[in-house]
Steps between C-alpha positions, in 0.01 A plus 500: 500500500424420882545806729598465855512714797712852534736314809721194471384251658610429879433906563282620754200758432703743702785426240323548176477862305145550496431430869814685582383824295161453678647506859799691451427707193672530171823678617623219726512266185811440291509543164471168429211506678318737319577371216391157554128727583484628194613160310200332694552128479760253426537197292506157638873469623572892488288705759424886437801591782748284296423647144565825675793439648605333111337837308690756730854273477467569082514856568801463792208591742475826401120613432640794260616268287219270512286778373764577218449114376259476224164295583616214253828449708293461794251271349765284409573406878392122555198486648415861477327633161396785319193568719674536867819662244239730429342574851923569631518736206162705640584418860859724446329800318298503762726581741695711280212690432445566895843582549460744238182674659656496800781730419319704319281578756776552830642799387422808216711465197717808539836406380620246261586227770120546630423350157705227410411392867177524416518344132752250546382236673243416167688617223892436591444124374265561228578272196377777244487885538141664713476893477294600726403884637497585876252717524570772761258734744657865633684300769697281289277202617409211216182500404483274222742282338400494180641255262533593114699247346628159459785393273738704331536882585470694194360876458281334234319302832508733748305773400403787723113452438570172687747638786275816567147384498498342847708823636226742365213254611649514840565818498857420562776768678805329291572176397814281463583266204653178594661213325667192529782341306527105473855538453568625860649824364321810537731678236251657308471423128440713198118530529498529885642787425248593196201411738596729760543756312179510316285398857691773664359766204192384532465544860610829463222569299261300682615693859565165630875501581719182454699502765754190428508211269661193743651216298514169725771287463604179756601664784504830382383759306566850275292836587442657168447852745839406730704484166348879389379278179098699529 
């Protein structure tokens, strides 16, 4: 397969992504732009730019959705492949992962809101269930997010040797459990219930409170400690 250049041709340096990034930086490129960065090269016929502009129209432009589209849909796009598929697939995380940090880190986790601000940008549009455990200092600040599991949430999985470790290792004020659910509702099930219970007992004997258990659904979530279920 022949690879060409990022720009279509007839485009000026000035007009192609990577020279654009370099003299204007990355937040004056489109979408499409940034994309066709990350893609790399073309094919002969179908520059980076214009396989951008095809991937993004497949997910009505929307880079949420793109990063909902499994890596085999993607590689299916003419001219793209499972490699640069791939590469989208990390590039997202990655800035799901950031926006995640950054909550986190703008304000202390002190009410239920603080959380699922902090936790929803990475787990809101997770395909399969995380549970992870904030781990809290005395002024509600997060420490370490911590997380336990991945896949179904069962009592049998999360066990509190797993949750409490890092909280005793860091020495930890509190901690709060949070989970996501796939389905977009943060009605918690039968063993979200069962898990909370026995984590909360254990902390209780451990002196390390548990001060919520968050569930994060799309767009919203349920405060185990706002619904006086602890």
């Amino acid at each position: 397969m022949t690879v060409l250049s990022l720009a279509p041709q007839g485009l000026s340096p000035t007009d192609r992504p990577r020279e654009r990034l370099r003299a204007l930086g990355a937040r004056a490129l489109s979408a499409p732009e940034l994309l066709a960065l990350v893609i790399g090269a073309g094919t002969r016929g179908r520059p980076a730019l214009a396989l951008a502009h095809d991937v993004l129209s497949r997910a009505d432009g929307s880079l949420r959705r793109l990063g909902d589209r499994p890596v085999a849909a993607l590689a299916a796009v003419p001219g793209l492949g499972a490699t640069r598929a791939v590469a989208i697939h990390a590039a997202l995380e990655l800035g799901r992962r950031l926006s995640g940090e950054a909550s986190a880190e703008a304000l202390p986790l002190r009410a239920p809101r603080d959380v699922w601000r902090a936790f929803a940008p990475s787990l809101e549009d997770m395909p399969v269930e995380e549970f992870h455990v904030a781990i809290l200092d005395a002024q509600h600040r997060l420490e370490r997010d911590v997380c336990v599991t991945r896949g179904i949430l069962n009592s049998s999985l999360v066990h509190p040797r797993e949750v409490f470790r890092e909280a005793i290792a860091e020495r930890a004020a509190a901690i709060i459990l949070v989970h996501n659910h796939p389905s977009g509702d943060p009605t918690p099930s039968a063993d979200d219930r069962a898990v909370t219970e026995q984590l909360v007992a254990a902390g209780r004997l451990l002196d390390i409170p548990v001060h919520d258990h968050v569930i994060i659904g799309r767009g919203r979530y349920l405060s185990f400690a706002e619904m006086g279920m602890l």
